[in-house]
C-alpha positions as CSV (number, residue, x, y, z in Angstrom):
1,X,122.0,111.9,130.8
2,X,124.6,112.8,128.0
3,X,124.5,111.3,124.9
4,X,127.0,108.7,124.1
5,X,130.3,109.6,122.8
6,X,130.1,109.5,118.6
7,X,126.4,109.9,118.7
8,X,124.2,112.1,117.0
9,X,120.7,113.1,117.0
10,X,120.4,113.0,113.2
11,X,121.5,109.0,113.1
12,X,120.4,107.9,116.4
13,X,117.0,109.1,116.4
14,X,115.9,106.8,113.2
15,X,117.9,104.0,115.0
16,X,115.8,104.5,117.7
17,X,112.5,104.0,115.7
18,X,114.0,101.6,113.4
19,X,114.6,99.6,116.3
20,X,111.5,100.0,118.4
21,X,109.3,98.8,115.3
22,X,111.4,96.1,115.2
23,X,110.8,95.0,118.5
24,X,107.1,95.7,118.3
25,X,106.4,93.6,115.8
26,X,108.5,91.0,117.0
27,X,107.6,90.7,120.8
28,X,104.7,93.1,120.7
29,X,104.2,96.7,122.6
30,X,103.4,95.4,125.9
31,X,106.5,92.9,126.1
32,X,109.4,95.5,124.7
33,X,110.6,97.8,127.8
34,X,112.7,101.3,126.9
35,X,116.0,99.4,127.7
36,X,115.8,97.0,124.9
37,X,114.9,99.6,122.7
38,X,118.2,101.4,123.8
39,X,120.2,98.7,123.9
40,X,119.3,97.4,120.5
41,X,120.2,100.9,119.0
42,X,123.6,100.9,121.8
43,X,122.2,103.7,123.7
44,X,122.1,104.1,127.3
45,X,118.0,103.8,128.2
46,X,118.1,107.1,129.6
47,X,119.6,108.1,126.4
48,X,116.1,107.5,124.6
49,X,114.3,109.7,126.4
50,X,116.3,112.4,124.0
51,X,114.1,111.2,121.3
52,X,111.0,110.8,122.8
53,X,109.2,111.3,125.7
54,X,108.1,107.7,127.0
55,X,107.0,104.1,125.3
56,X,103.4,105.2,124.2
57,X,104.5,108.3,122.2
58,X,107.1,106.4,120.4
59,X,104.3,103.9,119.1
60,X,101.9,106.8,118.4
61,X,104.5,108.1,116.5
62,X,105.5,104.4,114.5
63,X,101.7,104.5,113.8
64,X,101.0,108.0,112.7
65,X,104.0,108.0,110.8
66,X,102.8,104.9,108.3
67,X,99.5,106.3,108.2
68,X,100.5,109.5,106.9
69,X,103.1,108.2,104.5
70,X,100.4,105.8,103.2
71,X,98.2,108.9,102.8
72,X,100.8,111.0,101.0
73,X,101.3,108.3,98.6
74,X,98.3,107.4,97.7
75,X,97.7,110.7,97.2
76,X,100.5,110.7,94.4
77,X,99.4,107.6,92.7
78,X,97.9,107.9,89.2
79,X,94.3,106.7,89.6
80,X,93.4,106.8,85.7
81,X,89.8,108.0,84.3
82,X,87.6,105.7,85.8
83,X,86.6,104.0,88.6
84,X,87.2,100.5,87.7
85,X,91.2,102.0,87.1
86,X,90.9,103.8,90.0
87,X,90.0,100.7,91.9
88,X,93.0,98.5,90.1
89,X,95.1,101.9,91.0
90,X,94.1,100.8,94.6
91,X,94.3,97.5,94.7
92,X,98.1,97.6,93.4
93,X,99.0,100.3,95.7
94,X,97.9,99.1,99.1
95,X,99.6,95.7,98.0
96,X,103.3,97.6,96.6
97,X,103.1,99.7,99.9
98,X,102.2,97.3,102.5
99,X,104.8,94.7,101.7
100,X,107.5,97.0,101.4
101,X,106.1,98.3,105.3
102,X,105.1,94.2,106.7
103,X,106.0,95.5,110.3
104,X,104.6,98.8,110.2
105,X,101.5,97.3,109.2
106,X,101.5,94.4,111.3
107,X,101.9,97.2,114.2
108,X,99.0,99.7,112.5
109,X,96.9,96.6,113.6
110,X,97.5,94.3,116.3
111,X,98.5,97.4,118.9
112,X,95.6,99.8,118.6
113,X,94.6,98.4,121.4
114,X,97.8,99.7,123.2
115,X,97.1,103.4,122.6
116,X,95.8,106.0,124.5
117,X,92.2,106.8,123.8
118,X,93.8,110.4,122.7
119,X,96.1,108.9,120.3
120,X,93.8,105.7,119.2
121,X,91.3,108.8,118.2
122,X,93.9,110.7,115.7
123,X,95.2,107.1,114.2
124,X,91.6,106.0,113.7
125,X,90.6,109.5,111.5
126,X,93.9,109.0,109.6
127,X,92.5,105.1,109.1
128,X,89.1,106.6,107.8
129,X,90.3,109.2,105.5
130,X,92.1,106.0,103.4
131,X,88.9,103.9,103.8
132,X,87.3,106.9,102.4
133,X,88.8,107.6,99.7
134,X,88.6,103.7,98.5
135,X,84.7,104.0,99.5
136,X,84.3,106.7,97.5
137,X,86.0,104.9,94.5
138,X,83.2,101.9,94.9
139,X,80.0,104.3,95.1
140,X,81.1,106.0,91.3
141,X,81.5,102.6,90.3
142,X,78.3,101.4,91.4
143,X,76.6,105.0,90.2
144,X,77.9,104.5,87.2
145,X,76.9,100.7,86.4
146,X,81.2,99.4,86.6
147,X,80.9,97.8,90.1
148,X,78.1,96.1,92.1
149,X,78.3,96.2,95.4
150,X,75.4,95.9,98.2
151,X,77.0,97.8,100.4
152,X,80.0,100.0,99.7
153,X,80.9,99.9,103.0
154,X,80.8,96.5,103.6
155,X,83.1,95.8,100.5
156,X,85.4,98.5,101.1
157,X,86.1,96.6,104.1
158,X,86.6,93.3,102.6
159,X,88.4,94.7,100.0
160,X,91.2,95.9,102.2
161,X,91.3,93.0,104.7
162,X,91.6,91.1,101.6
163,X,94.7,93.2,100.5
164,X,96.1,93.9,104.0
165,X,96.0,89.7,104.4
166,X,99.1,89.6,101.8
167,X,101.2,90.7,104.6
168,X,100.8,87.3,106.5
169,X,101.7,85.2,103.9
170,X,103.7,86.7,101.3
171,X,107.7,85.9,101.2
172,X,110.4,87.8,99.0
173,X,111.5,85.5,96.6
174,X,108.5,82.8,96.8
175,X,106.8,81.1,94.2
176,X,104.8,84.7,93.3
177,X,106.8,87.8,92.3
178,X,104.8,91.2,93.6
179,X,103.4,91.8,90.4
180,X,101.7,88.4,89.7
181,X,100.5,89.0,93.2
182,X,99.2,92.3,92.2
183,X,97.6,91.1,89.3
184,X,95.9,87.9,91.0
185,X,95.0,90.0,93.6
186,X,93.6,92.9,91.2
187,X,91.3,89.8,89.4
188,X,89.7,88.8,92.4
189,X,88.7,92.1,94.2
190,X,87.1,92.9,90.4
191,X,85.7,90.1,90.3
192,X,84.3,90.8,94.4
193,X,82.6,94.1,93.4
194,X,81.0,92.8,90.1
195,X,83.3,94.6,87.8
């Protein structure tokens, strides 16, 4: 099917993603069919199929997508000298990036369930390497006498359903500004791994 008149790959494509996130988050994977997609960006739905090969691949791609930015990111963030700034480093990050990503996120977690064991597997390793990396911040801590945790596992866990949590409650321009959120936040996940 031709593309419609005025269109362009360039523009449209994003549309098409910017749209189907949207709608993901909103109604959920299952409920959103490839026509509302296109009709939300003012495509014909056979239009879409320009930009990605079915449904599935375009939520793979919505979830790979935050997953790497996130990793690229955090890869860029200055984590200080120690682990206890490395931690706070953390803490503020995952807090600053989620909120300015609240249905990417919300996506990241309620529709694993809606991908293909295939692509469930590569989102899952791109999960673990950012686990990782805040695991690995707890065991210096706790080798070098800043943190105490039982189990670094265990709190890495908590620690990030703690700070993925801000999603479902924080509101632009509520009684909390982002960084007294940040720094609340930052208090209580010290205070969770004994620092």
């Amino acid at each position: 099917m031709a593309r419609k008149t005025g269109s362009h790959s360039e523009k449209t494509a994003p549309k098409v993603r910017d749209a189907a996130l949207r709608l993901f988050a909103k109604q959920g994977f299952a409920a959103v069919s490839m026509r509302q997609i296109a009709r939300e960006v003012g495509v014909q739905a056979g239009a879409l199929y320009l930009y990605t090969p079915d449904k599935q691949t375009l939520l793979f791609d919505l979830m790979r997508t935050h997953m790497t930015d996130l990793l690229e990111d955090w890869a860029q963030e200055p984590r200080g000298n120690t682990p206890t700034e490395a931690l706070q480093a953390f803490t503020r990050f995952h807090i600053r990036f989620n909120l300015a990503r609240a249905d990417a996120v919300f996506i990241s977690y309620m529709e694993l369930r809606n991908l293909t064991p295939d692509n469930f597997a590569e989102i899952e390793r791109l999960r673990k390497r950012y686990e990782d990396s805040l695991e690995k911040i707890l065991a210096e801590g706790d080798a070098v006498g800043e943190f105490s945790t039982p189990d670094t596992k265990l709190a890495m866990m908590a620690v990030i359903a703690m700070l993925t949590g801000v999603n479902t409650w924080y509101r632009e321009g509520g009684r909390l500004s982002r960084d007294r959120v940040e720094r609340i936040y930052w208090n209580m996940v010290r205070r969770a791994v004994g620092a």
